[in-house]
C-alpha positions in Angstrom: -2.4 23.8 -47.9 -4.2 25.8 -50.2 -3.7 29.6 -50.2 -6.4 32.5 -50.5 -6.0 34.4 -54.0 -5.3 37.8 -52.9 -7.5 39.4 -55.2 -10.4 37.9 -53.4 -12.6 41.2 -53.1 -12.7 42.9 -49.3 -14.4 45.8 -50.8 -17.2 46.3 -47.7 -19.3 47.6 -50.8 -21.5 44.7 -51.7 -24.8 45.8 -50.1 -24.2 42.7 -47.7 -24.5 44.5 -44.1 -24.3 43.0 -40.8 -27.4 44.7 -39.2 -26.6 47.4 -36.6 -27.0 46.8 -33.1 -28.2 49.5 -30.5 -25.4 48.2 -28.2 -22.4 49.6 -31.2 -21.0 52.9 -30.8 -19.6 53.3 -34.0 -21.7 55.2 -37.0 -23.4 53.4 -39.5 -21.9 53.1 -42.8 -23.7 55.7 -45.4 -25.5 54.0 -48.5 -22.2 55.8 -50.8 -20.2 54.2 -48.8 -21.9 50.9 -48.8 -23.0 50.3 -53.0 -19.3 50.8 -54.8 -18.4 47.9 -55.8 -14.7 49.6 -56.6 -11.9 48.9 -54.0 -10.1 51.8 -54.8 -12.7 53.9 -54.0 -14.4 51.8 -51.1 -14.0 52.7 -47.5 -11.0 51.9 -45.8 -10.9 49.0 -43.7 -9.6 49.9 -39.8 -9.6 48.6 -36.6 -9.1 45.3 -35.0 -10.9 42.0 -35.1 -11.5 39.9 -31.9 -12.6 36.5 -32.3 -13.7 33.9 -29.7 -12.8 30.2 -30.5 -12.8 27.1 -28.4 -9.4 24.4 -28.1 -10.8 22.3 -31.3 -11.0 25.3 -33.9 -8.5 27.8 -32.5 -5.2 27.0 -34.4 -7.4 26.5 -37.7 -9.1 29.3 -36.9 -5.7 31.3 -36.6 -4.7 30.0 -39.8 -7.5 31.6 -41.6 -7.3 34.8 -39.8 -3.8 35.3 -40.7 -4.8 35.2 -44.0 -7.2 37.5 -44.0 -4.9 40.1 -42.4 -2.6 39.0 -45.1 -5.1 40.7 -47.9 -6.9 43.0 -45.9 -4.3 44.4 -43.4 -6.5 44.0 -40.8 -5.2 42.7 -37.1 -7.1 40.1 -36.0 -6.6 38.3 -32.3 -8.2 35.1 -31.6 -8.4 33.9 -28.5 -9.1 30.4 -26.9 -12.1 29.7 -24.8 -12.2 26.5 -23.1 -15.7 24.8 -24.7 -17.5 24.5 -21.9 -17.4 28.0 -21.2 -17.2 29.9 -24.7 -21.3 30.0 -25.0 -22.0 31.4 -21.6 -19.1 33.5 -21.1 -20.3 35.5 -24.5 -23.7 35.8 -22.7 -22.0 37.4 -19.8 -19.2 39.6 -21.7 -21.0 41.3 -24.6 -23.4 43.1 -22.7 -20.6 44.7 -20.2 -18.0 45.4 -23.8 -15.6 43.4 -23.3 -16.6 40.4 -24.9 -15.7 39.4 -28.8 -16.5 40.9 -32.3 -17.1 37.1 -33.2 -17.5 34.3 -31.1 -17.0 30.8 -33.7 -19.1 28.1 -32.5 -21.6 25.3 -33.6 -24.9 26.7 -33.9 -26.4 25.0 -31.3 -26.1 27.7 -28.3 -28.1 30.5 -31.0 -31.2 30.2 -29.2 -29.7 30.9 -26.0 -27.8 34.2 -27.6 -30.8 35.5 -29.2 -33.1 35.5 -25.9 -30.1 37.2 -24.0 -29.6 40.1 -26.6 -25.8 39.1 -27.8 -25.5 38.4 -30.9 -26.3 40.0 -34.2 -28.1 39.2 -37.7 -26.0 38.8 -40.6 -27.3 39.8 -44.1 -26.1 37.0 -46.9 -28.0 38.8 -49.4 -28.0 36.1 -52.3 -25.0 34.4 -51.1 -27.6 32.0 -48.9 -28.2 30.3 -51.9 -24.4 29.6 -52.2 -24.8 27.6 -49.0 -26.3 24.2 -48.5 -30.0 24.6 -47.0 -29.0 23.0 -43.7 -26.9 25.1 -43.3 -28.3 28.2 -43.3 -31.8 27.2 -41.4 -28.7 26.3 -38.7 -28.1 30.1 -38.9 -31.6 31.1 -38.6 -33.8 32.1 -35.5 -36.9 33.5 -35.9 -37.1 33.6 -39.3 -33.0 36.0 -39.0 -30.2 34.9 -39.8 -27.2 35.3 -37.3 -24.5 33.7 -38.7 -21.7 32.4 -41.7 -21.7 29.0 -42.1 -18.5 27.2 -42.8 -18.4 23.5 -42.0 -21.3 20.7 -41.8 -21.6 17.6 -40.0 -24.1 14.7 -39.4 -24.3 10.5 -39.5 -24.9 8.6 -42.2 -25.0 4.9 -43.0 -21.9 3.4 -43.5 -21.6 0.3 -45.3 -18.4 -3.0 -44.7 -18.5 -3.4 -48.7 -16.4 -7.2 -47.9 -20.1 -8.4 -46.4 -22.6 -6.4 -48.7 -23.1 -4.2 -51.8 -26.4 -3.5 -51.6 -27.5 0.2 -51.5 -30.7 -0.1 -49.1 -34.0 2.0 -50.1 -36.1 1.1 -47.5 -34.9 -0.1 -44.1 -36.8 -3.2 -44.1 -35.1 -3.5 -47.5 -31.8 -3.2 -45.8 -32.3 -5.6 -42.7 -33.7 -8.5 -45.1 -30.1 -8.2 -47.3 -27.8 -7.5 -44.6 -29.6 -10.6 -42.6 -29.2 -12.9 -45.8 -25.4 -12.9 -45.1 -25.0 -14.1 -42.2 -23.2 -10.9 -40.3 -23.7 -11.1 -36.4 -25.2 -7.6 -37.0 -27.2 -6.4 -39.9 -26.6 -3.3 -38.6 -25.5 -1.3 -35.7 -26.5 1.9 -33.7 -25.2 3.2 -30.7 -27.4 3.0 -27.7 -27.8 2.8 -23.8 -30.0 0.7 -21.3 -31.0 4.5 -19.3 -30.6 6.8 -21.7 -31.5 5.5 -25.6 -29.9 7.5 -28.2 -32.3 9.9 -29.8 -29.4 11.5 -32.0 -28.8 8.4 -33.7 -32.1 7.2 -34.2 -33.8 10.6 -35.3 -33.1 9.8 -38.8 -35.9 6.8 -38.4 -38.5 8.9 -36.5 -38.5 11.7 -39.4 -39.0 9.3 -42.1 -42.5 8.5 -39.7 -43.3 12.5 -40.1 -42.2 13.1 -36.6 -39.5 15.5 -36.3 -38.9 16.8 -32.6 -40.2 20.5 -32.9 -42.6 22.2 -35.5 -41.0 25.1 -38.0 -42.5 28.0 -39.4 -40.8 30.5 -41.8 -37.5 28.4 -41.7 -37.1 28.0 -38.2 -38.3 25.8 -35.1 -40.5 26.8 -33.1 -41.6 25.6 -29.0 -44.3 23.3 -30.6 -43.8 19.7 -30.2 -44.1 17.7 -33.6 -43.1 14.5 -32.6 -46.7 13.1 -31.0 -49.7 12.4 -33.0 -49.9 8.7 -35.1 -46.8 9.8 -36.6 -45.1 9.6 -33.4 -46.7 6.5 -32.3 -45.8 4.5 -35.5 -42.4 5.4 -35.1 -42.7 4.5 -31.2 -44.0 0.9 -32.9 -41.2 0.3 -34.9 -39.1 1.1 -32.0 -40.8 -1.7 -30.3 -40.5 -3.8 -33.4 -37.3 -3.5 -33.8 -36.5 -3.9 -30.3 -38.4 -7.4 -30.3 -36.5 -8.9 -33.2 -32.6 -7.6 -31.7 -32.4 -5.4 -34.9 -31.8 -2.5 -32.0 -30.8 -3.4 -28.9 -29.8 -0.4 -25.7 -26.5 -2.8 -24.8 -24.9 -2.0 -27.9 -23.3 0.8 -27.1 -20.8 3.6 -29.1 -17.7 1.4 -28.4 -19.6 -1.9 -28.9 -20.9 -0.8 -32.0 -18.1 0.6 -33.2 -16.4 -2.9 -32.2 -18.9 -4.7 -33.7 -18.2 -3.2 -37.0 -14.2 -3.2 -36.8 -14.6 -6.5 -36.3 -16.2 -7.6 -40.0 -19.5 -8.3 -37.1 -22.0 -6.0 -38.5 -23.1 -5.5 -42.5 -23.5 -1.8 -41.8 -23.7 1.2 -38.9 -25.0 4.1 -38.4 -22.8 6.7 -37.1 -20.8 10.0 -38.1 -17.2 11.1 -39.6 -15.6 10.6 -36.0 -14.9 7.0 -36.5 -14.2 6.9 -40.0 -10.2 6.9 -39.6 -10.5 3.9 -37.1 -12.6 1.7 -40.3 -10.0 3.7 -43.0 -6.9 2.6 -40.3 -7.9 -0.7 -40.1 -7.8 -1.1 -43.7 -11.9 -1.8 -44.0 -13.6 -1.1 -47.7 -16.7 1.3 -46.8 -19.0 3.3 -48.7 -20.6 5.8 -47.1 -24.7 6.0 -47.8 -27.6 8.0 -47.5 -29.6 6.7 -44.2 -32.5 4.2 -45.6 -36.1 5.5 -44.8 -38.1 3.3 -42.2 -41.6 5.1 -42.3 -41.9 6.1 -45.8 -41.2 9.7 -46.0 -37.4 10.9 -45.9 -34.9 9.7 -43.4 -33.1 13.0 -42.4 -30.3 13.3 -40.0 -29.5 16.2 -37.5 -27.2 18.2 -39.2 -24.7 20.2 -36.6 -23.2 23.1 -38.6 -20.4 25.2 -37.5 -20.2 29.0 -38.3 -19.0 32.8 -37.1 -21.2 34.5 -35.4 -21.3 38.7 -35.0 -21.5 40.1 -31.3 -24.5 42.5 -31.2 -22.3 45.1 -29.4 -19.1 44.7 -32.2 -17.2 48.8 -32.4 -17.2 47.6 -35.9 -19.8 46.4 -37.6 -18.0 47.4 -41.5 -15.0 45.5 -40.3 -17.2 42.3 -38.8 -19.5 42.2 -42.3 -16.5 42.0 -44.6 -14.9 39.2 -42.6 -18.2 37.5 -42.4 -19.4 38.0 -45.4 -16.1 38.9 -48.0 -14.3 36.3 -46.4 -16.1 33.8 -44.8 -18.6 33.4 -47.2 -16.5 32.6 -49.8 -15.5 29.2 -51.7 -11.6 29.3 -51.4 -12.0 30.0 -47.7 -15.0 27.2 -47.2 -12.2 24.9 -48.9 -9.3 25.9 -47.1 -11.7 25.1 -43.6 -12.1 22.0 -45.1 -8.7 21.6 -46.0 -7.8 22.6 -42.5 -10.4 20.1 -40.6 -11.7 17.6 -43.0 -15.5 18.5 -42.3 -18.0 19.4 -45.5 -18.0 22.5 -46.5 -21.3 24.3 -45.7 -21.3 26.0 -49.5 -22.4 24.2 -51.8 -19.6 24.8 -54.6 -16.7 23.9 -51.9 -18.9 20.9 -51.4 -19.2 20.2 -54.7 -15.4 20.1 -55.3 -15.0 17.6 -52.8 -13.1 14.3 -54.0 -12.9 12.2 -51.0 -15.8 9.5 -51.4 -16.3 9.3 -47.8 -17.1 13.0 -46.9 -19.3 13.3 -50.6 -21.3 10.6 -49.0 -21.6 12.3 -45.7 -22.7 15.3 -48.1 -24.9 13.3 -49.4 -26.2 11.8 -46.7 -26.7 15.4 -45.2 -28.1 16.8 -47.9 -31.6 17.1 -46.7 -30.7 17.0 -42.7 -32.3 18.7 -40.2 -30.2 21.2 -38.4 -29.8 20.9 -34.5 -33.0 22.8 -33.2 -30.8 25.8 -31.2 -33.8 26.6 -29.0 -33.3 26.9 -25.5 -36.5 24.5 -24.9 -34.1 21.8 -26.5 -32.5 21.0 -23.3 -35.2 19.8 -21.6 -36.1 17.1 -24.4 -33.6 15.0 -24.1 -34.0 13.1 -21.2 -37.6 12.0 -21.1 -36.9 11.4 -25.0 -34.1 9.0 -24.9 -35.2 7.3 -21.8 -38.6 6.4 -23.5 -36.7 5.1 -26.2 -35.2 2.7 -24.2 -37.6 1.8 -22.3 -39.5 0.5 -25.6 -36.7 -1.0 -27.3 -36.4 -3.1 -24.3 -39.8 -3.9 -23.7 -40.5 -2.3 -20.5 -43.8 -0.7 -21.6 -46.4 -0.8 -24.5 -45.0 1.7 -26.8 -47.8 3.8 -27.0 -48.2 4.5 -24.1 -44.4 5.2 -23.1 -44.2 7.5 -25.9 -47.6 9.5 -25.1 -46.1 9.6 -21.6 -43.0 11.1 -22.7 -44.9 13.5 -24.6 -46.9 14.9 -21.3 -43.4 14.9 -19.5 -41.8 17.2 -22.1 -44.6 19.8 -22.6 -44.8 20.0 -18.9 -40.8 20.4 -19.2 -40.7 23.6 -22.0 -44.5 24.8 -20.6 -46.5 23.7 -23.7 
């Protein structure tokens, strides 16, 4: 395992503040204090760290904090939060004190902490351009950023390089060479007869210019995007494909997964999570960017993980080196990786990468969508992957399905 230099800087004094929150009780740091950019004469750091982490990052996440007490001599405690309480409990806790400095989480519960007053904003100054730009628009709400990235994940297309070689441009491209050898499967994607999958097919419905929610300055807003003609020509193809068995709702995670184990299915589309069953089993795979199906680019939901500041932290100096000394830095984005096997969320950790299978989930990321972290997210599942189904399988006209799931889910969020 790779070790953190020690002479990575925790001099507080790079400008880089989290912002101050009204619910704090410790002073603001003066601008002296803040613009040295000499340790010996920065501000000594004091006090204790508490950070928030669920039952899958806790042990990494000790790891890391041990080494930043290691050059900083700052305790830290982490404690374990079961995962299906972390996000609410720090909606509960911070406003009565006794909740975290950092809670680490993916970014998909921000929207939620933002409406209830919990968290704070981070200022990464001109490290965001150190990060990959999924990344940080996972971090952003409202146009402020509220978190450190560390770690990126999303699907990709994963290719059985014993049945094909071909590196698809188009989809239809793709189907016409996987289908010219003979595989059971050209290629395929998890679904379900109720519920579709919208997950794994929103790659295909942005590349029809129909991404879920509209964004403005970086971030989504409440305004469905996914109607219009764009939406119906993506509903179309759904049908389309639906009609000639290229997608089918009773294939589902464990059959496709089965199916492509099996040497059954030319190529799949799924994430990182059942690479070591193909790699176990001895399969040659290349990982690939996801082919575009409506012309425009095919991009993935990106889920990021990152630290995130409470908005009532004692110590705001302490939580911005941490965050933003620490966190934000290569070695540390590497030793994460190191530590869980996900990309990096900076760029020059990513970059340094040598495993071909998580460069081509890089890749394939590269211009992903982040998980919209708005609470009006929750109620646009259902009626989305249901009408999915419903026209893969034929049970209505696809036009009329998807403008009917359309009505359901502005009535859902109050659009």
């Amino acid at each position: 395992m790779r070790r953190i230099p020690r002479g990575l800087a925790v001099a507080a004094g790079v400008g880089l503040l989290l912002t101050a929150c009204s619910g704090g009780t410790s002073e603001e740091p003066s601008a002296s204090d803040t613009t040295t950019t000499d340790e010996s004469s920065s501000p000594a750091l004091e006090g204790t760290l508490t950070i928030w982490a669920d039952e899958t990052r806790v042990d990494d996440v000790k790891t890391i904090a041990e080494a930043y007490t290691e050059q900083s001599g700052v305790q830290v405690d982490v404690i374990q939060k079961a995962s299906t309480d972390i996000g609410n409990d720090f909606i509960t806790s911070v406003p009565t004190g006794e909740g975290p400095d950092i809670i680490v989480s993916a970014h998909d519960g921000l929207g939620g902490w933002v409406t209830n007053g919990v968290v704070g904003t981070v200022d990464l100054g001109d490290k965001a351009g150190e990060f990959s730009d999924a990344a940080v628009k996972a971090m952003t709400y409202d146009g402020q950023v509220y978190g450190v990235p560390y770690a990126i994940e999303n699907i990709a297309l994963i290719r059985n390089n014993a049945i094909i070689q071909d590196t698809p441009d188009t989809w239809d491209a793709m189907v016409t060479a996987a289908q010219a050898t003979g595989a059971k499967y050209p290629i395929v994607i998890q679904q379900d007869p109720t519920n579709g999958d919208p997950y794994h097919l929103y790659p295909l419905q942005t590349s029809f210019g129909a991404p879920v929610f509209a964004t403005e300055n970086g971030s989504y807003t409440n305004e469905l995007a996914m109607g219009g003609p764009e939406g119906t020509a993506f509903a179309e193809f759904l049908a389309a494909q639906g009609a000639a068995g290229i997608l089918d709702t009773n294939i589902s995670a464990d059959v496709a997964k089965e199916a492509f184990l099996n040497g059954e299915a030319a190529y799949i589309i799924t994430g990182p999570w059942y690479v070591s069953d193909f790699t176990a089993a001895n399969m040659d795979i290349s990982v690939l960017p996801i082919p575009s199906a409506g012309g425009q680019p095919a991009q993935p939901f990106v889920g990021v993980q990152g630290f995130f500041p409470s908005i009532n932290t004692e110590n705001p100096l302490l939580v911005n080196d941490f965050l933003v000394n620490f966190i934000a830095t290569p070695e540390v984005q590497t030793q994460f990786y190191e530590l869980q096997g996900r990309v990096p969320a900076m760029t020059a950790a990513a970059e340094g990468l040598s495993d071909p299978i998580l460069l081509g989930f890089n890749e394939a990321g590269a211009s992903g969508a982040p998980m919209p972290a708005i609470p009006e997210m929750s109620a646009v599942w259902e009626w989305w992957g249901a009408a999915e189904a419903d026209i893969i399988s034929g049970k209505a006209p696809a036009d009329e399905r998807w403008a009917t799931m359309i009505t359901n889910i502005q009535s859902a969020i109050g659009g």
